[in-house]
N, C-alpha and C positions, 0 to 999 in steps of 0.2 A: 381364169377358170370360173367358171360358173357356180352358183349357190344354191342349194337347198334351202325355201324359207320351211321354219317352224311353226307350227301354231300349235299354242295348248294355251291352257288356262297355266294362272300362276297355282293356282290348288295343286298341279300336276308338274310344279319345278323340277320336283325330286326324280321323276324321271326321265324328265328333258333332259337335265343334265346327263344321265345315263346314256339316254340316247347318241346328242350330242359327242359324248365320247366317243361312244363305237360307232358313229359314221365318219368321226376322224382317224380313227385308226383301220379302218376299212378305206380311208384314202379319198372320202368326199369332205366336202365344204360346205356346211349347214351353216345358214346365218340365225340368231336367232337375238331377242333383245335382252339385253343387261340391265338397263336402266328403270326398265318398270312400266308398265303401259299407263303411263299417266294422262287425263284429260288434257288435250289440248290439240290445235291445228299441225304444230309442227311436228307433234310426235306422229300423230296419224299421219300424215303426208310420208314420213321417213318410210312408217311400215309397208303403206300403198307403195311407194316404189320399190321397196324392195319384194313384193307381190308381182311386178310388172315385171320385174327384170330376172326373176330365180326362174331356175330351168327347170325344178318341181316344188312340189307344194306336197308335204308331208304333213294331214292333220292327227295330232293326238286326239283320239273321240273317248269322250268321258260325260260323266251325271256335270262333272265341273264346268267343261269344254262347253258342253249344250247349253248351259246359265250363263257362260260368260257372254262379259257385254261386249268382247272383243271378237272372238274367235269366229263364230258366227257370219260377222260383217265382213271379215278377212277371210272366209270362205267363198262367199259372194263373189269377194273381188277375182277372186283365181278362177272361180270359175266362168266370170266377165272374160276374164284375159285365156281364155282355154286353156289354161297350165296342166299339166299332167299331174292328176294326184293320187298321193298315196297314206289312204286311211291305216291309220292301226287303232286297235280296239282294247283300250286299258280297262275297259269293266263293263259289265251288263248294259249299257246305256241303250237305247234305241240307234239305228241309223239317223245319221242327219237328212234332212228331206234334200235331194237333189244327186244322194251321190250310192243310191241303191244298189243299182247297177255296176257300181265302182269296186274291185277286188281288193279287199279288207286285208288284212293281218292282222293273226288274233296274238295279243300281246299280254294278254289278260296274267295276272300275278306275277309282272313284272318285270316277263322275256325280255327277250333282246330279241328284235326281228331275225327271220332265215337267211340262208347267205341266196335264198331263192329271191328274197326281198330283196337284198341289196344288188344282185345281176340284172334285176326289174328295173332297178334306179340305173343303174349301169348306162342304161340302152338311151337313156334322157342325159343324164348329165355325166361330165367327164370324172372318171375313177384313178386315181394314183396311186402307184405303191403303197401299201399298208405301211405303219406309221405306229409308233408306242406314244404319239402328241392325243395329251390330254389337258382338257381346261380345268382353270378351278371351280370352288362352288359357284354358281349364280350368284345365290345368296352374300358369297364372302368378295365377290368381284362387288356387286351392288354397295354394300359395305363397305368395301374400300374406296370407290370412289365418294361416296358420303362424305366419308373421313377426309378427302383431298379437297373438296367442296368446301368442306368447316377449316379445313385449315387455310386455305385460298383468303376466304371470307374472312377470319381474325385477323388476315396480316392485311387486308386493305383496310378493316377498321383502324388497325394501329396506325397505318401511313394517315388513315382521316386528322386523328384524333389531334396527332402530333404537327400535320403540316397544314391542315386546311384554314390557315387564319382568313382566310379570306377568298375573293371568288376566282382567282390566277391559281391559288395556290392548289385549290378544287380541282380543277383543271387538268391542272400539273398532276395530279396524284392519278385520276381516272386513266390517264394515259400509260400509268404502270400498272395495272393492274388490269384481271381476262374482264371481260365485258358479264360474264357467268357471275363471278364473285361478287363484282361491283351489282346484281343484281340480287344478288342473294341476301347482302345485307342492307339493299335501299330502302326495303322499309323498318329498320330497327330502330330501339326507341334510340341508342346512340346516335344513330347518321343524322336519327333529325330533331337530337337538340343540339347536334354538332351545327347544322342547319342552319336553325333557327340563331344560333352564334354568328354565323355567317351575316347573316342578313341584316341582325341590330349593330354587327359592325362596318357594313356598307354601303349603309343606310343613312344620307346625308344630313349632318346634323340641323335642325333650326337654331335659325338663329334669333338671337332671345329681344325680345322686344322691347 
């Protein structure tokens, strides 16, 4: 089944998330990201594809939307890729340049689109029986995986702390533990005085003259 990408700023979570509800219980599949738009190559690469590959492109346009340093660029790209899109209009803001032309919904004080809107989407991407499936907050999904992150992370400190006498034993430990975790805590001051342990005990003695 095909996906509806989202775009808004994070200033406008609060109603993504709304959104997002009611296009799932309207019986579409809005993809949207949990994790956070963080700087980097791999995060961008993720959202570019899923730009390339959603059957519409729903922009949230806001004062937010038009400052962000994301949304913008990820408008660019869909309109690179000819995606069908469909503006809706959280507040006073100006049109974005490029999409004038383009039939708006006004969502302004925090509607919920028409089911005129969602028959629009219809006609692009596939529609399923309506649905009572709801997600949690952004917020508290974000949150949660934080939480799994930090816990991941202490329990490979603890396998360090206790197993790594030496550079087998290192090894041996990396191998249990996600490649995420073992990066998450590679640079703390523990792993590298654990390290540094490592190294004055591997480190072949002279011998004395």
């Amino acid at each position: 089944m095909g996906h509806i990408f989202i775009s808004y700023s994070k200033k406008d979570v609060g109603y993504a998330e709304k959104l997002i509800n009611a296009l799932r219980r309207e019986g579409f599949n809005p993809w949207f990201d949990i994790e956070g738009l963080e700087a980097g190559t791999h995060w961008q690469n993720r959202l570019q594809k899923q730009i390339f590959t959603c059957d519409a492109y729903i922009l949230l346009m806001s004062r937010n939307a038009f400052n962000s340093k994301w949304v913008p660029d990820e408008l660019v790209t869909a309109k690179t890729k000819n995606k069908p899109i469909f503006p809706l209009l959280l507040d006073d803001t100006e049109l974005f340049l490029g999409i004038q032309t383009v039939q708006v919904e006004d969502v302004r004080g925090g509607k919920l689109p028409s089911e005129v809107f969602y028959q629009r989407l219809a006609t692009i991407t596939p529609r399923q029986k309506k649905a009572g499936q709801k997600i949690a907050s952004v917020r508290l999904e974000e949150k949660a995986r934080k939480q799994k992150a930090d816990k991941a992370a202490e329990k490979a400190s603890h396998y360090l702390s206790r197993l790594a006498s030496n550079v087998k034993d290192a090894i041996a430990v990396t191998s249990k533990i996600s490649s995420n975790a073992y990066r998450s805590i590679a640079k703390s001051r523990a792993v590298k005085k654990i390290s540094s342990t490592i190294k004055r005990k591997t480190r072949p003695n002279k011998k004395k003259r």
